[in-house]
PQR file of N, CA, C, O and H, with PARSE charges and radii, in Angstrom:
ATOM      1  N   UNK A   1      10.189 -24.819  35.836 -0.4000 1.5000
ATOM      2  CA  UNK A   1      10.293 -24.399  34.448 -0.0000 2.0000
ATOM      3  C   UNK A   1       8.945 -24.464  33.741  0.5500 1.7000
ATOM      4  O   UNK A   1       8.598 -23.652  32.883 -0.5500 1.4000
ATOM      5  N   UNK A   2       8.076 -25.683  34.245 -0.4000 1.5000
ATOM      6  CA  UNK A   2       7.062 -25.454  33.261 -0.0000 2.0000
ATOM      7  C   UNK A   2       5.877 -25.055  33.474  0.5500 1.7000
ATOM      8  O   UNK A   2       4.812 -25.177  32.870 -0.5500 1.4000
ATOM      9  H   UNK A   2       8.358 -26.342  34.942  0.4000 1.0000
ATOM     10  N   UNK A   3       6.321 -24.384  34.753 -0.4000 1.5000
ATOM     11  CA  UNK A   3       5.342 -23.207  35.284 -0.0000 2.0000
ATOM     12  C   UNK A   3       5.471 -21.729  34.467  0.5500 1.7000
ATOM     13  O   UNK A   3       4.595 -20.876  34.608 -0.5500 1.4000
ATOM     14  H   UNK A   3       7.186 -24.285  35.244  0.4000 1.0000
ATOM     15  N   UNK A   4       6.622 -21.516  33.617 -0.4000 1.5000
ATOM     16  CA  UNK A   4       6.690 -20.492  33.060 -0.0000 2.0000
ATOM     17  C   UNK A   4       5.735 -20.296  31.852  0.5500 1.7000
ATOM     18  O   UNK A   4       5.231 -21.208  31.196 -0.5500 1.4000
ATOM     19  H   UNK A   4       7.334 -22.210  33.502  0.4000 1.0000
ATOM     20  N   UNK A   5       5.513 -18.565  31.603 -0.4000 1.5000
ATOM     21  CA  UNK A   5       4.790 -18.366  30.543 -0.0000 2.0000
ATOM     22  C   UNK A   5       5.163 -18.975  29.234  0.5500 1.7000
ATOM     23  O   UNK A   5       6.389 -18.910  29.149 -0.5500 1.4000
ATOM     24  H   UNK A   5       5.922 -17.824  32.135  0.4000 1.0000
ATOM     25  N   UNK A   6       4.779 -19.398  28.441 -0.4000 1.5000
ATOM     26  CA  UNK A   6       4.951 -20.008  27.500 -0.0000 2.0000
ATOM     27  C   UNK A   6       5.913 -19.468  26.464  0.5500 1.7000
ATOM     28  O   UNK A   6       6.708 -20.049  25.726 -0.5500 1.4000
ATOM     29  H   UNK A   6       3.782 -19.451  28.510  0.4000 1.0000
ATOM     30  N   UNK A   7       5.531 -17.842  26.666 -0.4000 1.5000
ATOM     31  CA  UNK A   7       6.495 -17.378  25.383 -0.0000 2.0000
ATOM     32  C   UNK A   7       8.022 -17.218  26.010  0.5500 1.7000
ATOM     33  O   UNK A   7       8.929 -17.119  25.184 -0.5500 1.4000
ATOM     34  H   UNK A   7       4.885 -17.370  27.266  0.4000 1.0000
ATOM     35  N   UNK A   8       8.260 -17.195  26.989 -0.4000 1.5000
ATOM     36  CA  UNK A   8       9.286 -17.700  28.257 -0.0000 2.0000
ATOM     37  C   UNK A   8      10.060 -19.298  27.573  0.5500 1.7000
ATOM     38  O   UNK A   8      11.208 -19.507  27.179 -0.5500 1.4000
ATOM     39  H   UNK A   8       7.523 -17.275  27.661  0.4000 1.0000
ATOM     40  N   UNK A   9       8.969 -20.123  27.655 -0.4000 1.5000
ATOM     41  CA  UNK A   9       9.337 -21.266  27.477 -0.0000 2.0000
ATOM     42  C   UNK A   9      10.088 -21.987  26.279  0.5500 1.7000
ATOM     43  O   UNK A   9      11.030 -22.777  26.211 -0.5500 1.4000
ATOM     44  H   UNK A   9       8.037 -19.954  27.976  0.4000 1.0000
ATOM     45  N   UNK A  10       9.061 -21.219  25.156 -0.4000 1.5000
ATOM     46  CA  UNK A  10       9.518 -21.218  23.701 -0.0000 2.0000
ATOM     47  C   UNK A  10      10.767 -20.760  23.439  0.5500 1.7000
ATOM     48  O   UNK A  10      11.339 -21.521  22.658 -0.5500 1.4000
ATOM     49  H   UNK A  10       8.296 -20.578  25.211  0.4000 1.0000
ATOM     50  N   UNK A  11      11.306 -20.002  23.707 -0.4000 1.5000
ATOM     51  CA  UNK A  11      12.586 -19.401  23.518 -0.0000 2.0000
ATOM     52  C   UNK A  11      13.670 -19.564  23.988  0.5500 1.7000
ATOM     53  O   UNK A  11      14.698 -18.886  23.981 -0.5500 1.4000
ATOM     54  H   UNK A  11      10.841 -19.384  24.341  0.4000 1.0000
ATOM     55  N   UNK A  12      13.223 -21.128  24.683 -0.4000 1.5000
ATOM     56  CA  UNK A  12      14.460 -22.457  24.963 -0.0000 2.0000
ATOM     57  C   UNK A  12      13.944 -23.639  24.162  0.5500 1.7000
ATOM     58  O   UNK A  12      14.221 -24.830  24.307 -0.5500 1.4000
ATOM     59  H   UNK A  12      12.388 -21.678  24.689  0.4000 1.0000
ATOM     60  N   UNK A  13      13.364 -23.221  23.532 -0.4000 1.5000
ATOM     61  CA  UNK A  13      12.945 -24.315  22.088 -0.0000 2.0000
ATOM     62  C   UNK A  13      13.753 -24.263  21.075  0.5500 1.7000
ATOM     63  O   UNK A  13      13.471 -23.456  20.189 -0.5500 1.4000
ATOM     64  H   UNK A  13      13.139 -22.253  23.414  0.4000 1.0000
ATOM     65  N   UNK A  14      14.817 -24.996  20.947 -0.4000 1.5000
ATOM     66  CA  UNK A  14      15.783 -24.759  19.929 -0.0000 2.0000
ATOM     67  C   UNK A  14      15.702 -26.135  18.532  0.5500 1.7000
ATOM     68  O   UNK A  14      15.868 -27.354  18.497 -0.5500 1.4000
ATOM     69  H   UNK A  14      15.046 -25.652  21.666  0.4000 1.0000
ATOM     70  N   UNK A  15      15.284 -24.831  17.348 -0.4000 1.5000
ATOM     71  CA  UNK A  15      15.022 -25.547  16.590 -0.0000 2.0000
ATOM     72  C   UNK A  15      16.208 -26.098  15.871  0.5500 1.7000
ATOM     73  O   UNK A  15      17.256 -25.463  15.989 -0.5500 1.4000
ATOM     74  H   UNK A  15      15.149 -23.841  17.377  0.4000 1.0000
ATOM     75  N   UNK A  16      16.205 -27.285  15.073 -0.4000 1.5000
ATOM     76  CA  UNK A  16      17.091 -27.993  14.211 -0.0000 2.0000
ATOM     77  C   UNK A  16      17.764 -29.178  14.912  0.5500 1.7000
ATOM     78  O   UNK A  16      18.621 -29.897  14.398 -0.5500 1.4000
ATOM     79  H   UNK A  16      15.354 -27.800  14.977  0.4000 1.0000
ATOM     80  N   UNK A  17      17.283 -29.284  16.112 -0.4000 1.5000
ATOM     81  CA  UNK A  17      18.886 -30.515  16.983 -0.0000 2.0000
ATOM     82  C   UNK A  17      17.581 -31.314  17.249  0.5500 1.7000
ATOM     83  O   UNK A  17      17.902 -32.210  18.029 -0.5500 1.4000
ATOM     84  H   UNK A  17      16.587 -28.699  16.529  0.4000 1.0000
ATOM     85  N   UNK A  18      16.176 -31.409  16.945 -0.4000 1.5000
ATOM     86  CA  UNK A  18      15.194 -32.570  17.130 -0.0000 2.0000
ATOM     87  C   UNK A  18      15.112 -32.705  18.544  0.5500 1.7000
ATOM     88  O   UNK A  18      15.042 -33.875  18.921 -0.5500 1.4000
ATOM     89  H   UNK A  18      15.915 -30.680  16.311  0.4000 1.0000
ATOM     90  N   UNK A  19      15.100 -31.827  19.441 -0.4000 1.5000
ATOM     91  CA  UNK A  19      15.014 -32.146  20.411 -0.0000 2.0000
ATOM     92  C   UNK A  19      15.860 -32.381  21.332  0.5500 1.7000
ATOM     93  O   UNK A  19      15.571 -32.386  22.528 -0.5500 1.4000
ATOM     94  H   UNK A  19      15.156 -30.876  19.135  0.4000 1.0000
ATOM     95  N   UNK A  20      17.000 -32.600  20.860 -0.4000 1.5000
ATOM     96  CA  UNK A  20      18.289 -32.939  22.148 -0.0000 2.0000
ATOM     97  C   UNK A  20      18.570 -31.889  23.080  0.5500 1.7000
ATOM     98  O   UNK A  20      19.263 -32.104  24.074 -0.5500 1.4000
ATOM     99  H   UNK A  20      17.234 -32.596  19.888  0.4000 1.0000
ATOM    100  N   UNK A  21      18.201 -31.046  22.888 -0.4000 1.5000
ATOM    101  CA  UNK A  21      18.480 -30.111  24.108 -0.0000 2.0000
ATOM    102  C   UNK A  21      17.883 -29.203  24.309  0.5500 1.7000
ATOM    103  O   UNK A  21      17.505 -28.634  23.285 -0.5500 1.4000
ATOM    104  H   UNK A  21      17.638 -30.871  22.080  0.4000 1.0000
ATOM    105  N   UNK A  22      17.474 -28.572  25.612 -0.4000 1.5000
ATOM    106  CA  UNK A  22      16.263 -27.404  25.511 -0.0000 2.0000
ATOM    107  C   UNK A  22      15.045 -27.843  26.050  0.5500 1.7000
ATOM    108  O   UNK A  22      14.905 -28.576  27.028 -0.5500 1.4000
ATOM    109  H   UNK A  22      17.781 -29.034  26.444  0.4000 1.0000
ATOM    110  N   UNK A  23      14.003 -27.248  25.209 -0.4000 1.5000
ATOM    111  CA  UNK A  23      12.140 -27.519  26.026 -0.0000 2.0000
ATOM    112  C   UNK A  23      12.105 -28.068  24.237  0.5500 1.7000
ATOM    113  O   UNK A  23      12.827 -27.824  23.270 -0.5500 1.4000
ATOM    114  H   UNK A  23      14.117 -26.652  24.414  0.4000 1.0000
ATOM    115  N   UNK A  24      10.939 -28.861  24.434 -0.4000 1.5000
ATOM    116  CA  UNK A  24      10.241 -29.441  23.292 -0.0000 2.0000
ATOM    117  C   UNK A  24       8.522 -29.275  23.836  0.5500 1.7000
ATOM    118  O   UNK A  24       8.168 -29.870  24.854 -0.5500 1.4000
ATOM    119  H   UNK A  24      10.352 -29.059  25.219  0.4000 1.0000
ATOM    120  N   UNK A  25       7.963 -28.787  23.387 -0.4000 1.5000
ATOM    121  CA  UNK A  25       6.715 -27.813  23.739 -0.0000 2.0000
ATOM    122  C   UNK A  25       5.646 -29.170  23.139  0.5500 1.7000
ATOM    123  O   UNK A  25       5.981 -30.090  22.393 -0.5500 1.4000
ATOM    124  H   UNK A  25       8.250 -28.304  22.560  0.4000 1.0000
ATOM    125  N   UNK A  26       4.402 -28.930  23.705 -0.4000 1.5000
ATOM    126  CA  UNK A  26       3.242 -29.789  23.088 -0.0000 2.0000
ATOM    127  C   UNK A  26       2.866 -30.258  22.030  0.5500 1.7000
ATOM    128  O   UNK A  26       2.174 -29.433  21.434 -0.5500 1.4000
ATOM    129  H   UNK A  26       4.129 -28.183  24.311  0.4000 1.0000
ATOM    130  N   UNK A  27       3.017 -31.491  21.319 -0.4000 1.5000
ATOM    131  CA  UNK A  27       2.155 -31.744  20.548 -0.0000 2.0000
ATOM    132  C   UNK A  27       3.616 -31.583  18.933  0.5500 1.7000
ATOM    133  O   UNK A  27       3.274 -31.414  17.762 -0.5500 1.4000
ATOM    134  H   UNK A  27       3.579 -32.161  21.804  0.4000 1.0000
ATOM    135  N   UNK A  28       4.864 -31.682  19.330 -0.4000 1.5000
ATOM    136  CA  UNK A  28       5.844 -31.628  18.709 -0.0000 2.0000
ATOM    137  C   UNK A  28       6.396 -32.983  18.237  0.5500 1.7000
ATOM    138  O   UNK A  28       6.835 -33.247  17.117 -0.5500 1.4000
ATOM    139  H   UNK A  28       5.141 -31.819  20.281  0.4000 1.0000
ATOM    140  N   UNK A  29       6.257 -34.066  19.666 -0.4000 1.5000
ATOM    141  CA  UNK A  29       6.160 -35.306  18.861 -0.0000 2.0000
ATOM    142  C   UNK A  29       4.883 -36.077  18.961  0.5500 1.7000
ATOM    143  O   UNK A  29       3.747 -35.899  19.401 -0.5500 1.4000
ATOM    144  H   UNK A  29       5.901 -33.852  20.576  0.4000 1.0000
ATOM    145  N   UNK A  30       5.550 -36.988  18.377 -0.4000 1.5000
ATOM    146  CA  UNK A  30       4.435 -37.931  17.894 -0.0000 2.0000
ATOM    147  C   UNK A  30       4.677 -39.625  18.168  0.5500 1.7000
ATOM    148  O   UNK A  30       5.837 -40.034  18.222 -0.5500 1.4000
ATOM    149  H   UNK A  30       6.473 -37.133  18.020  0.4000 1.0000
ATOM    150  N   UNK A  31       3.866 -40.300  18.288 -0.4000 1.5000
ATOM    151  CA  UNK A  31       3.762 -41.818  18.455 -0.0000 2.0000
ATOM    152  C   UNK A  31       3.981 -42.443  17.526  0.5500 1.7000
ATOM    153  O   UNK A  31       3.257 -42.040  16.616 -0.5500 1.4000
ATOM    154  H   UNK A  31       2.924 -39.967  18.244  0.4000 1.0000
ATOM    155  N   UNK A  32       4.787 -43.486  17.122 -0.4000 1.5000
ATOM    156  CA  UNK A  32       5.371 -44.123  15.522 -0.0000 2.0000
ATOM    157  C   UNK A  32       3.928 -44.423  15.074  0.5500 1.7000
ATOM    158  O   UNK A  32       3.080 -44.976  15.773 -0.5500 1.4000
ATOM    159  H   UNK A  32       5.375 -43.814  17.862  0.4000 1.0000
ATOM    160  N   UNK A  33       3.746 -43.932  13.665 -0.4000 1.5000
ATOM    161  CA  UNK A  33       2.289 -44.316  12.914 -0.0000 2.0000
ATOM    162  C   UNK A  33       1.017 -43.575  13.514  0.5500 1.7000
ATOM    163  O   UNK A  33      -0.112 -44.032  13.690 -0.5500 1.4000
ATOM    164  H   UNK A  33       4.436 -43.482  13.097  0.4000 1.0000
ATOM    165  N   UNK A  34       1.406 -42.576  13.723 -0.4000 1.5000
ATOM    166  CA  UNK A  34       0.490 -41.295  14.773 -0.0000 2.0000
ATOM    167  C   UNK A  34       0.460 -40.391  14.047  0.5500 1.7000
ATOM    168  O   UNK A  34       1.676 -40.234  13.943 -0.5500 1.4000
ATOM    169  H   UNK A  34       2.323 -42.204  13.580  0.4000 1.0000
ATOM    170  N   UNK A  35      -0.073 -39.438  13.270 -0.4000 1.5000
ATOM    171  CA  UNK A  35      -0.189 -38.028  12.978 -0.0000 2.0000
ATOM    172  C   UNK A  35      -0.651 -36.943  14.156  0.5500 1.7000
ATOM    173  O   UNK A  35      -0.610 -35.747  13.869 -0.5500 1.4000
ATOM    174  H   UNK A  35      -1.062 -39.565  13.354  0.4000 1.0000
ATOM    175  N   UNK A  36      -1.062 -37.330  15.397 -0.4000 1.5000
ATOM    176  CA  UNK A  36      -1.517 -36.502  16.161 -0.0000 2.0000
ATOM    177  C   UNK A  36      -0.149 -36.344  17.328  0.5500 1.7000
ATOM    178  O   UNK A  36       0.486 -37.175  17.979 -0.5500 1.4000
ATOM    179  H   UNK A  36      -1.096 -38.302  15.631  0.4000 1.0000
ATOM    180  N   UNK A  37      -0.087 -34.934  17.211 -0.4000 1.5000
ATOM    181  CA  UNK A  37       1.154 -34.800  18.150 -0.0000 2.0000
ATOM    182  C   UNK A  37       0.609 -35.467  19.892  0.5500 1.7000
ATOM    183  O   UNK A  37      -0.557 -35.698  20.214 -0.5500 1.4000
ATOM    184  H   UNK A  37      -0.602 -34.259  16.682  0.4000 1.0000
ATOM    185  N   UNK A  38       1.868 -35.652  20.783 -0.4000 1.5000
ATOM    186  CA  UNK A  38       1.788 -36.439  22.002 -0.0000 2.0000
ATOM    187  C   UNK A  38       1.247 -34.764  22.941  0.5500 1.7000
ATOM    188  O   UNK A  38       1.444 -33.612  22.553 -0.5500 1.4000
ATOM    189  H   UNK A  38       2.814 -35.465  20.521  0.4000 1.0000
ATOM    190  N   UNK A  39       0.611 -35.187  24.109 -0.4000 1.5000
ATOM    191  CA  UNK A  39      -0.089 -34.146  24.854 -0.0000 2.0000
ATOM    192  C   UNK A  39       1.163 -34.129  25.811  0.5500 1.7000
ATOM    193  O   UNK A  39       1.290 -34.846  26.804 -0.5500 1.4000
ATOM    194  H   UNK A  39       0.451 -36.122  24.425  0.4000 1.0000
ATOM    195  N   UNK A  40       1.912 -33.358  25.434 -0.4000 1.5000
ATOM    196  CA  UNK A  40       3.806 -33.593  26.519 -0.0000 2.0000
ATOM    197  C   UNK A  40       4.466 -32.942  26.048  0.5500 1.7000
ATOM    198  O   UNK A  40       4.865 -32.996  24.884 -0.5500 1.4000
ATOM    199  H   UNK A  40       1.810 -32.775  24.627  0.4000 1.0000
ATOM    200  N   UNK A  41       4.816 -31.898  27.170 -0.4000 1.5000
ATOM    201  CA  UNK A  41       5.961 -31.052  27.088 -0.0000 2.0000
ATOM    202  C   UNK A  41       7.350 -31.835  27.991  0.5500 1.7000
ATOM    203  O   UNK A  41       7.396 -32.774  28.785 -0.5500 1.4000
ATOM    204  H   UNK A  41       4.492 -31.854  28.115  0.4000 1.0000
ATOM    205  N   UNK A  42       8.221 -31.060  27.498 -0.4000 1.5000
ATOM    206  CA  UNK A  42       9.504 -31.838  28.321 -0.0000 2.0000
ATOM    207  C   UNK A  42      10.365 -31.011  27.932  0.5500 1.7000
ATOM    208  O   UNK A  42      10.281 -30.262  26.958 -0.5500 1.4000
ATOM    209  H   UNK A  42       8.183 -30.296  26.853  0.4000 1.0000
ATOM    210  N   UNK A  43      11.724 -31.179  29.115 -0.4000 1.5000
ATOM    211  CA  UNK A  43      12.935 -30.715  28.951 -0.0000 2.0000
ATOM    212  C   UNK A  43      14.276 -31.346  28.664  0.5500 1.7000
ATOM    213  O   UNK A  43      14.460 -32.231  29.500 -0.5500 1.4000
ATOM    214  H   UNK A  43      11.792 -31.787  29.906  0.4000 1.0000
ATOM    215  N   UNK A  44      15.051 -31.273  28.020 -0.4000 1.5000
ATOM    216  CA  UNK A  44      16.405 -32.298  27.915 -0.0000 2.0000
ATOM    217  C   UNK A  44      17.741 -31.458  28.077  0.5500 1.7000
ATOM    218  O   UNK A  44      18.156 -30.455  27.496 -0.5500 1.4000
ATOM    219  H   UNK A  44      14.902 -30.554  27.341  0.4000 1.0000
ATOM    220  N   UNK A  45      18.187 -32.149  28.960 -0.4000 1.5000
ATOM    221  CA  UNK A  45      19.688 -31.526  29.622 -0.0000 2.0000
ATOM    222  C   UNK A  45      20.511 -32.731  29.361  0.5500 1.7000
ATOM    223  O   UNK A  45      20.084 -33.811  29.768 -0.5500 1.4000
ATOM    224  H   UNK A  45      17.849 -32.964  29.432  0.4000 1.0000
ATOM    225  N   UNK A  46      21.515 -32.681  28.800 -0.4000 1.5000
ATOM    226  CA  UNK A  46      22.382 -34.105  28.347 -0.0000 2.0000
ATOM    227  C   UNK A  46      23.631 -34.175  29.092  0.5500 1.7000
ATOM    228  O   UNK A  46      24.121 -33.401  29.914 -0.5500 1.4000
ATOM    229  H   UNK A  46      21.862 -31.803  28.470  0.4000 1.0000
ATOM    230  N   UNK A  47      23.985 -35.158  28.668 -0.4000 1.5000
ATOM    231  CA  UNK A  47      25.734 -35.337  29.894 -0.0000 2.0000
ATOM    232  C   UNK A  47      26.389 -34.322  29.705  0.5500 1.7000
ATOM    233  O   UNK A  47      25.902 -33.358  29.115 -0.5500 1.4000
ATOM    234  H   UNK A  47      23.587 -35.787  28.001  0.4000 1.0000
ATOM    235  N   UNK A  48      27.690 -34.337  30.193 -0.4000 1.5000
ATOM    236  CA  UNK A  48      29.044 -33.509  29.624 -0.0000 2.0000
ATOM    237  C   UNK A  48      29.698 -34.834  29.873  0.5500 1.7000
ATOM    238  O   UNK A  48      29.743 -35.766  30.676 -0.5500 1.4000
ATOM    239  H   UNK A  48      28.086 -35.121  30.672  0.4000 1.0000
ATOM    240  N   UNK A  49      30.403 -34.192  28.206 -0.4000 1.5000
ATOM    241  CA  UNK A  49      31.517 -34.778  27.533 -0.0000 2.0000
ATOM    242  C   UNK A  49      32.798 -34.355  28.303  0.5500 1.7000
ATOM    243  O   UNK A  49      32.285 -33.460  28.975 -0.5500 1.4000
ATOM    244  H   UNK A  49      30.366 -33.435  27.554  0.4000 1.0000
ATOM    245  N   UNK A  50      34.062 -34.364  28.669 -0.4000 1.5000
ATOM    246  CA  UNK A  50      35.108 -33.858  29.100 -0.0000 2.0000
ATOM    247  C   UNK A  50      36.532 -34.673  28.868  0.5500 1.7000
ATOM    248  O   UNK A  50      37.675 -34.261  29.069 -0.5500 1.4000
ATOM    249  H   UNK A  50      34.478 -35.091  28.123  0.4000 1.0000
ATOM    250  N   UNK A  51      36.189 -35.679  28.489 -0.4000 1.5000
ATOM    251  CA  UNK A  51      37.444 -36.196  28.508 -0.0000 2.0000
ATOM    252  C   UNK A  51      37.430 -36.831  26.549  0.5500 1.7000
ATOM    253  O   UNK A  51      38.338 -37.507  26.065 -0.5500 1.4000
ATOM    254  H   UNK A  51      35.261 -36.014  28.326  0.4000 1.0000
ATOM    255  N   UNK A  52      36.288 -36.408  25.851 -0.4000 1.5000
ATOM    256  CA  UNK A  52      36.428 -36.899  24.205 -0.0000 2.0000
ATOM    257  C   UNK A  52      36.353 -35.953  23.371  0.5500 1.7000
ATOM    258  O   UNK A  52      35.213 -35.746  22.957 -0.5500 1.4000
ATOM    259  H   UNK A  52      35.551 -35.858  26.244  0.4000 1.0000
ATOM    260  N   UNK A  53      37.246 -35.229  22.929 -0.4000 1.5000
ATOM    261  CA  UNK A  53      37.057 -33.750  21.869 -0.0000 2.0000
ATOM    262  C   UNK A  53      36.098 -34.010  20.988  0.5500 1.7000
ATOM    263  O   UNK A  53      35.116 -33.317  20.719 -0.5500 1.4000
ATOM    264  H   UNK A  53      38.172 -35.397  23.266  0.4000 1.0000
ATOM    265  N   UNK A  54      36.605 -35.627  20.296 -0.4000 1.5000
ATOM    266  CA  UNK A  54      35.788 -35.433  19.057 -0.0000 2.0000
ATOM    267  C   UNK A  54      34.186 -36.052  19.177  0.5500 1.7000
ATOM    268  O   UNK A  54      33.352 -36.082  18.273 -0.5500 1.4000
ATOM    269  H   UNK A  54      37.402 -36.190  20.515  0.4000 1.0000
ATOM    270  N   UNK A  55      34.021 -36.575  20.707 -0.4000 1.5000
ATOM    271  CA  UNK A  55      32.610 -37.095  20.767 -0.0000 2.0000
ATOM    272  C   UNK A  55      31.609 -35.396  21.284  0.5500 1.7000
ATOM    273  O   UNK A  55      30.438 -35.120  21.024 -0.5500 1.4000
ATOM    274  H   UNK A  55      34.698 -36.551  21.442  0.4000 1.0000
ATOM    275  N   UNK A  56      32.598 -34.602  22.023 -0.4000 1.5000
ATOM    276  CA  UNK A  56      32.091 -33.537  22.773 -0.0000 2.0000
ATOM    277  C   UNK A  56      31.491 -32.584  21.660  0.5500 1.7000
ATOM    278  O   UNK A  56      30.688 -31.701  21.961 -0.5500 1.4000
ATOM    279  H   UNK A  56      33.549 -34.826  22.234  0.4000 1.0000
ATOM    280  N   UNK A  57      31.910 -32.796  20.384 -0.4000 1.5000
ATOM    281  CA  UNK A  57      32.032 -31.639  19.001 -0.0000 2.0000
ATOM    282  C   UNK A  57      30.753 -31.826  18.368  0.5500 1.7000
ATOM    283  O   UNK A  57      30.152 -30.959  17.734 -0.5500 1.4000
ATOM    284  H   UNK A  57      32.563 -33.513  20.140  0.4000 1.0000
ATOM    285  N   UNK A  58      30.251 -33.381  18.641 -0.4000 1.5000
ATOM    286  CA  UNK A  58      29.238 -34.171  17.784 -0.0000 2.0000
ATOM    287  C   UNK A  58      27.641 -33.429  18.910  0.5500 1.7000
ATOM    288  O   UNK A  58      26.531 -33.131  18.470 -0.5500 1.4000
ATOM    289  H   UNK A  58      30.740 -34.085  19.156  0.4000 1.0000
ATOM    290  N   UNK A  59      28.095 -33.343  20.257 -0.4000 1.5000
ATOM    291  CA  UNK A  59      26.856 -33.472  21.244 -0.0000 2.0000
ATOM    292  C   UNK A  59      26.604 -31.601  20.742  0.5500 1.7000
ATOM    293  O   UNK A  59      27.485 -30.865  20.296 -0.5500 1.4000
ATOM    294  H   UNK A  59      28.997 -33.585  20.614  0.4000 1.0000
ATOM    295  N   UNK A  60      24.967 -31.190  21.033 -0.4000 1.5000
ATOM    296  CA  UNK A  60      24.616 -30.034  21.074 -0.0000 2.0000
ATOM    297  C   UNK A  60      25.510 -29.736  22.116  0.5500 1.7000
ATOM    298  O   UNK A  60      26.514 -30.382  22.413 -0.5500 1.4000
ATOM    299  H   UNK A  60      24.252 -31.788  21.395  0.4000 1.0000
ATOM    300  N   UNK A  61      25.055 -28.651  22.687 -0.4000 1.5000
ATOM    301  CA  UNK A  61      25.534 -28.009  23.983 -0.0000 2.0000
ATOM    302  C   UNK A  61      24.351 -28.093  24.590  0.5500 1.7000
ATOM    303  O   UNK A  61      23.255 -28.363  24.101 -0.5500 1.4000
ATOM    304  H   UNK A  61      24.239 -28.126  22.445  0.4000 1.0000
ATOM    305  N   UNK A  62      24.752 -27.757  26.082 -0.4000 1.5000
ATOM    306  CA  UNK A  62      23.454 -27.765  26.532 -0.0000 2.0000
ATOM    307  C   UNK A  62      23.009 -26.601  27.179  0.5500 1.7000
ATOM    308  O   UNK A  62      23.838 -25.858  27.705 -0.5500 1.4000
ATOM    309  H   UNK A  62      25.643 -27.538  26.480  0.4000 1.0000
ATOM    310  N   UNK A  63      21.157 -26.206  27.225 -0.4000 1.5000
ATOM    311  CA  UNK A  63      20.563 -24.949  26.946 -0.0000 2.0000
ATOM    312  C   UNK A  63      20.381 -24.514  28.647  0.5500 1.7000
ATOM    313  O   UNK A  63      20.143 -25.288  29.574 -0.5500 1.4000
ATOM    314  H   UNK A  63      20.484 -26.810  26.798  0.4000 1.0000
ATOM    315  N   UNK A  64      20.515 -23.493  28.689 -0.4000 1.5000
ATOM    316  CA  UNK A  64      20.952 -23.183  30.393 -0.0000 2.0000
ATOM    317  C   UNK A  64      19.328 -21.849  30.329  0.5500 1.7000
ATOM    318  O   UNK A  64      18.961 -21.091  29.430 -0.5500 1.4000
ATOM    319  H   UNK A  64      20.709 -22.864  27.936  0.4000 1.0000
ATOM    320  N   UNK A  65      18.816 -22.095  31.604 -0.4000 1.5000
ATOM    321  CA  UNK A  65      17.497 -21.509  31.592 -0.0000 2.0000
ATOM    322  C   UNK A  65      18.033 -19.796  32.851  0.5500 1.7000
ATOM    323  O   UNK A  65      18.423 -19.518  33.985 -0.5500 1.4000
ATOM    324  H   UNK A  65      19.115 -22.710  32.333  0.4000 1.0000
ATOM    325  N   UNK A  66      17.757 -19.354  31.902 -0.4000 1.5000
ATOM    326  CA  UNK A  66      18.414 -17.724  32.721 -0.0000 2.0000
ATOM    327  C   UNK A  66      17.427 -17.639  33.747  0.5500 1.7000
ATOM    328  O   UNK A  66      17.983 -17.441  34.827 -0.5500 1.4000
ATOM    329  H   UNK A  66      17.440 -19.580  30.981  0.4000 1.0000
ATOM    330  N   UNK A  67      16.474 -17.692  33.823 -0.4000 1.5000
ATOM    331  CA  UNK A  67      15.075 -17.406  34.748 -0.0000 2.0000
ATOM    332  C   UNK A  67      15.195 -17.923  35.913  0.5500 1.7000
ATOM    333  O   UNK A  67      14.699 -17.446  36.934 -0.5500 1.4000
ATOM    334  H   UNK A  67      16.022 -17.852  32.945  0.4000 1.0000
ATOM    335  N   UNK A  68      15.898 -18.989  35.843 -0.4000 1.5000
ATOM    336  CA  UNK A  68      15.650 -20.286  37.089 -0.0000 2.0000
ATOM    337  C   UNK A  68      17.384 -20.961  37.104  0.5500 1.7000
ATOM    338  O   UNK A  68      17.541 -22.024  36.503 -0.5500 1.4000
ATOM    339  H   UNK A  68      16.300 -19.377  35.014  0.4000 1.0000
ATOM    340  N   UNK A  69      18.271 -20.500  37.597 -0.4000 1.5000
ATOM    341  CA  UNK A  69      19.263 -20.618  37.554 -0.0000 2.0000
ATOM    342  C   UNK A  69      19.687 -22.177  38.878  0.5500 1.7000
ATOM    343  O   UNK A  69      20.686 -22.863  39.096 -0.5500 1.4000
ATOM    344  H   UNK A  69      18.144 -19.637  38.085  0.4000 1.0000
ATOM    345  N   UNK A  70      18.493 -22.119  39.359 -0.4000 1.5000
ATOM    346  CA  UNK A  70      19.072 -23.356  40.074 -0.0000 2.0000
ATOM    347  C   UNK A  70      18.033 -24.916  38.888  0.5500 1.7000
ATOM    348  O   UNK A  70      18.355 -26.087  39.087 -0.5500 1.4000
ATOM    349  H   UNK A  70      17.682 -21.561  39.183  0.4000 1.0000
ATOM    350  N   UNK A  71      17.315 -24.696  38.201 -0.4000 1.5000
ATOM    351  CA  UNK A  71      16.788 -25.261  37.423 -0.0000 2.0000
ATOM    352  C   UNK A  71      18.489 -25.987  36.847  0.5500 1.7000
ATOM    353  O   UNK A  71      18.937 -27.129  36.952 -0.5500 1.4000
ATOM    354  H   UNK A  71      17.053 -23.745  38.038  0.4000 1.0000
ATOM    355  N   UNK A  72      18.782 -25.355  36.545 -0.4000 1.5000
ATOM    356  CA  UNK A  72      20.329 -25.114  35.374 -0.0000 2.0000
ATOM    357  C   UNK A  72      21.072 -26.160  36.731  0.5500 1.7000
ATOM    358  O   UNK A  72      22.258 -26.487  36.679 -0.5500 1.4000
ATOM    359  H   UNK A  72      18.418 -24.427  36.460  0.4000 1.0000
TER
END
């Protein structure tokens, strides 16, 4: 995945959920009492819920990479 072109990459950058799911691209976070973003990209894929409706409702979903389907 993070061999892909970037504008590839970005467009599993899903804004508003802070990060819980998807790519979080360079320099997005930061170190507590840091203004300089961290030199780190990363990806987050989270559990599945299946057996709690109302905990499953609370979690994002999670972001499935079309490109790289065994990535997924």
């Amino acid at each position: 995945f993070f061999d892909l072109p970037e504008a590839v990459k970005k467009k599993y950058e899903i804004e508003g959920i802070g990060g819980q799911r998807g790519y979080t691209s360079f320099g997005k976070e930061h170190a507590k009492g840091k203004k300089e973003g961290d030199v780190k990209e990363f990806w987050h894929f989270g559990q599945y819920v299946e057996d709690d409706p109302k905990l499953k409702a609370k979690y994002p979903k999670n972001v499935y990479v079309e490109e790289l389907p065994k990535f997924n």
